[in-house]
N, C-alpha and C positions, 0 to 999 in steps of 0.2 A: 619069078624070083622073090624072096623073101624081103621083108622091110629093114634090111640089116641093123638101123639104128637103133631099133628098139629093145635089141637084145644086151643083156647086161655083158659086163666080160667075161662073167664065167658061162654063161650063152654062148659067145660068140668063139668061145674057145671047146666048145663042142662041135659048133657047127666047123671048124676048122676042125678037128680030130674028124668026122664026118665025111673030110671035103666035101663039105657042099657049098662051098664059098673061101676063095682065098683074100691074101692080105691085102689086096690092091681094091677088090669087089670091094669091100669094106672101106678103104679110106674113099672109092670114089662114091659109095653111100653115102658117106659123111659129106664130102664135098660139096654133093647136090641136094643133102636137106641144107646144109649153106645158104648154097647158092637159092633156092628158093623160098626157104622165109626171110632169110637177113633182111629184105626188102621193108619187111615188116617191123621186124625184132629193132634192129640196128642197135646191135648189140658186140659183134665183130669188126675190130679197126684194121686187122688185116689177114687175110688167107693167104695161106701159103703151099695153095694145090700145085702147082709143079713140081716142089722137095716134096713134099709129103708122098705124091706118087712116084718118085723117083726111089726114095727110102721105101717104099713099100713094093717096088720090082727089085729091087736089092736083096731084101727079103727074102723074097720070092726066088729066087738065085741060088740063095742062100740052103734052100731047103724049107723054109717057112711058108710052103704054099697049101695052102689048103687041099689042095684039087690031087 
């Protein structure tokens, strides 16, 4: 799988026209560069990965799936 986060948005909005990654792949990329630098960074006061994944199945519902 690709590095999702490093794609710009007009990137990432290819690789959706593509389906080669929907909106949910994407925020839980996001997620887990989070969750694995913050440790570092401490930079984030708070995430908010359960809406964010919820809004991005919704999405997904919705017609906005990549896949």
């Amino acid at each position: 799988m690709r590095d999702l986060v490093q794609y710009s948005i007009e990137g990432l909005g290819d690789i959706y026209r593509a389906r080669e990654a929907t909106v949910r792949e994407v925020v839980q990329a996001y997620l887990d560069t989070i969750e694995a630098r913050e440790p570092r960074i401490k930079a984030v006061l708070q995430v908010f990965a359960e809406r964010a994944l919820e809004e991005a199945s919704e999405l997904e519902a919705k017609g906005h799936d990549g896949r």
